[in-house]
N, C-alpha and C positions, 0 to 999 in steps of 0.2 A: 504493500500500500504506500509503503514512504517513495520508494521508486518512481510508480507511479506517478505522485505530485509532486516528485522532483520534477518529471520528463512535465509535465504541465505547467510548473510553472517557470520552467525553462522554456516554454514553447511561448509566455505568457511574456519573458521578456523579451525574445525576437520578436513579436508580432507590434510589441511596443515599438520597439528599433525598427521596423518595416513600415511602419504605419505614412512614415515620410514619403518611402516611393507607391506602397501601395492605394494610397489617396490617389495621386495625383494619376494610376491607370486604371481605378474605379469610375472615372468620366468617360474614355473612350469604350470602355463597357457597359459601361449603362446608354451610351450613343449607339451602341453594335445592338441594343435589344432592346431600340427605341419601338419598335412595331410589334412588340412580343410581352413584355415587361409590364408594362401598364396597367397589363387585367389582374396583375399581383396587388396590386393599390389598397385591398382590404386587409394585406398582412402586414400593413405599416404599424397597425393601432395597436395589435400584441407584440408586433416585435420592439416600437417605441417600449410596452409593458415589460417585454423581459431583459430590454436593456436596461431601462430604470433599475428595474429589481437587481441585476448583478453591478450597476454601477453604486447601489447606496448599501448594499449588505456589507456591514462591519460597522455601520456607521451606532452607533447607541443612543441612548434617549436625550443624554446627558452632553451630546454634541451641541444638541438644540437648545441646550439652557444655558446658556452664557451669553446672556442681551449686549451687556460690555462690549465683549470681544464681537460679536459680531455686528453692532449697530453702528459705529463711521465706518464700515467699508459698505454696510448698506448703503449708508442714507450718500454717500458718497459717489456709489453705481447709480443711485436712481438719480439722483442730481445728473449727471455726465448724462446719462440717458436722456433726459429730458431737455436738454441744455447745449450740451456741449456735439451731441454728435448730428442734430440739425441743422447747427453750424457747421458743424464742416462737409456734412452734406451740399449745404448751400452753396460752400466755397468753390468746392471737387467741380460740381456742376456749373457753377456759374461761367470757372474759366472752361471748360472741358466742352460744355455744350451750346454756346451762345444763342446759336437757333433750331435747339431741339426740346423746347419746353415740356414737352409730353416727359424727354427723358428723364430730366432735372425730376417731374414729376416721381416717377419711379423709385431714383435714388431717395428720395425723400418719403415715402413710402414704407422703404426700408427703413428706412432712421427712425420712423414713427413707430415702426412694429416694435413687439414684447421679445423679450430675449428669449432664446431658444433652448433646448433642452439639453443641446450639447453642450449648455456650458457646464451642466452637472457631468454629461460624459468624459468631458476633455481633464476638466478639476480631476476627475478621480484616474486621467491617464497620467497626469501632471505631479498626481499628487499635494492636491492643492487642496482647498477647506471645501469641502463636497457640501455641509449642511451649508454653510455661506451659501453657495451656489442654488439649493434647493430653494432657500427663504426667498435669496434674492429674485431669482425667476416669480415665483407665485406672487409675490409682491408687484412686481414692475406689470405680472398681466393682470392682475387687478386695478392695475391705474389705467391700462389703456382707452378704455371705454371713454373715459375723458381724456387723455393725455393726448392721446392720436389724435382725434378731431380738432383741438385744442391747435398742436404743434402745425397741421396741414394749414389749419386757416389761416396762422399766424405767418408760415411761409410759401404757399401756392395761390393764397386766396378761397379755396374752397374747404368747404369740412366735408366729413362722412361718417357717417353712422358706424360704429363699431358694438356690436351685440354684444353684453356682458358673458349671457348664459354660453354660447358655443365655446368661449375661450376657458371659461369653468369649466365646462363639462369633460373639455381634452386636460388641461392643467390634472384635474379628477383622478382621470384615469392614467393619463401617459406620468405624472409627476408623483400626486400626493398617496395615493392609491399604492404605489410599489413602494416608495419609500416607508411605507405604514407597516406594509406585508415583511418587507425587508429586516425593518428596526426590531418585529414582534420574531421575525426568524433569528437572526443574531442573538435575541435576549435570551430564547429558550434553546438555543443552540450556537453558543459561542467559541465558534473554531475559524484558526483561522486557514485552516486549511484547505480550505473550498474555495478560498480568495483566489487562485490564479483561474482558479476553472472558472468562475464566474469574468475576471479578466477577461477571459480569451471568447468568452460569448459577447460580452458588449462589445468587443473591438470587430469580432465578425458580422455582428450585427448593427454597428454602424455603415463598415464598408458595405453591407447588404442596401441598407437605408440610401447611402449614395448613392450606389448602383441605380435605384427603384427610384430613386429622384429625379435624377438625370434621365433615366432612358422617358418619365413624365414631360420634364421640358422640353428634351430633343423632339418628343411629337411637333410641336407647334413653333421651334426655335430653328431658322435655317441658318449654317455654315456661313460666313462668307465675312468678308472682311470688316463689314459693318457691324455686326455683332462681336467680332475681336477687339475692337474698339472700344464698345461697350462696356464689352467684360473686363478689358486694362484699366477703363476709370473705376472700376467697379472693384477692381481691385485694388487701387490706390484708396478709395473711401475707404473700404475695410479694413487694409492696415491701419489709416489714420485711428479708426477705430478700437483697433485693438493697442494701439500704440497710446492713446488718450488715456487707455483704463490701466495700462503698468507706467505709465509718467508718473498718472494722478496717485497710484500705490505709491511710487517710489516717492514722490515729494513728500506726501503727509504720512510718511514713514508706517506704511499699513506691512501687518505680518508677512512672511515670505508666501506663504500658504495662501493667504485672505487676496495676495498681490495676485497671485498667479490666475487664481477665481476672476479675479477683479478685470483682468486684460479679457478671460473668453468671454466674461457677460456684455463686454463692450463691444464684441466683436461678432458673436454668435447672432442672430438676429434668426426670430420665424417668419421665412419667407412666404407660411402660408399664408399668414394673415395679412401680410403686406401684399400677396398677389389679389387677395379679398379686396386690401381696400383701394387697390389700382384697377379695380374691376368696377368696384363699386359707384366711385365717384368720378371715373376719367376714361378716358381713351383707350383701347386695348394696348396699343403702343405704348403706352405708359409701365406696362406690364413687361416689356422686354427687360430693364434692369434687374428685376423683382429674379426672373428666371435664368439669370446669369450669376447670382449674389451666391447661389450653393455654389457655383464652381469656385468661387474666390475663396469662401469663408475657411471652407474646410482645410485645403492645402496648404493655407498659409497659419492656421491650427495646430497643423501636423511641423511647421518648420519652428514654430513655436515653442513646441513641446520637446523639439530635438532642442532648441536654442537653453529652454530650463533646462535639463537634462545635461545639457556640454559647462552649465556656472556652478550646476553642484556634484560637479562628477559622476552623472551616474552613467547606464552604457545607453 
């Protein structure tokens, strides 16, 4: 048995070490099985469920009880959230698109969306404060119902309805739901020898979740230089984003852990609800940025994760 979950969680830290190259050829696979992929779309919501679940198991009750220690890197993400990264949305865009308003839309779009779930899976590839990550998410989509509509009218001109209940009901299931299941697992069964096994599911089922993502956009998103375009400002936003949330750690001297959280929530962003509200309130073309932001987010996630990984020696 000890063999065993040696070889596993030897398997568990190559796939951590791969995760750099293997991001970045989860896109042209999920591009090769764009006309095939798509009718998978109902296995997104358990496997969202059984990532959560191996991404927060280890975590204890007693993670969640320290308001201190996790309240300025809170209130600190949702501030940047709300503030700082519509700014630079606006910047990216203003000089990058002068007469593609729809696009600027887009970018902005994203900015206004709730942070994403990866920031709890990346934290815990990172090794970074996972219950941070958890609060933080639920929180920030709790605000968006107002924040969103709020941030668009303040920089597009127009607002849009953002439904409280749908963003509950996913938060519910894909966040609060496994980390519940998770905590009650750990408590009556506190080993930690299941950790790599669980590892090596979230890290295949993210690359899964890519996969199924991509091959979704590639449906309606054509090749061609224009869209390359797209995706390079799209990628510039995103770093700035993620580089906004480990500046602001590192200035006001936030834990190395809490920092590490701090840079994926700023950077992570749900594309779905941003495709929502560029659907909702604008032009389908406005939706082009929205559907190129997974190709950005994740790769540069993964250079991230290598970049912690090479400041504290690990492999």
């Amino acid at each position: 048995m000890d063999r065993k979950m040696t070889n596993i969680q030897r398997a568990d830290t190559l796939l951590s070490s791969a995760l750099i190259y293997l991001i970045p050829l989860s896109f042209p696979m999920g591009y090769l099985v764009r006309h095939s992929m798509p009718a998978l779309t109902w296995t997104a919501t358990p496997m969202l469920f059984t990532i959560m679940f191996c991404s927060t198991f280890g975590l204890t009750w007693q993670a969640f009880l320290h308001p201190k220690e996790h309240l300025r890197p809170l209130l600190l993400g949702l501030a940047l959230q709300l503030t700082a990264l519509p700014l630079i949305a606006l910047a990216v865009t203003h000089l990058s698109y002068p007469h593609h308003p729809l696009w600027r839309v887009g970018h902005l779009c994203v900015a206004a969306s709730p942070a994403a779930i990866s920031t709890i899976i990346w934290s815990r590839i990172s090794e970074g404060d996972v219950a941070l990550g958890v609060l933080a998410v639920g929180a920030h989509v709790l605000l968006i119902p107002v924040a969103a509509p709020l941030i668009l009218k303040l920089t597009v001109g127009k607002s849009v309805h953002v439904p409280l209940l749908p963003l509950a009901e996913k938060l519910f299931i894909a966040v609060l739901l496994p980390t519940i299941l998770a905590l009650i697992a750990y408590h009556f069964y506190p080993t930690d020898r299941v950790k790599p096994a669980m590892g090596v599911t979230a890290k295949v089922g993210m690359l899964y979740m890519i996969v199924l993502n991509t091959s979704v956009a590639a449906l309606n998103t054509p090749l061609n230089l224009q869209v390359l375009m797209v995706m390079g400002v799209m990628a510039i936003q995103v770093s700035l984003f993620y580089a906004t949330g480990n500046l602001a750690g590192w200035l006001l001297k936030v834990p190395p852990k809490s920092r590490i959280t701090l840079t994926y929530y700023l950077g992570m962003k749900n594309n779905g609800a941003a495709l929502v509200m560029a659907l909702a309130g604008f032009h389908p073309q406005a939706t082009l940025p929205v559907a190129l932001a997974i190709a950005c987010q994740q790769p540069i996630a993964s250079i991230i994760d290598r970049l912690w990984r090479h400041k504290y020696g690990e492999p």
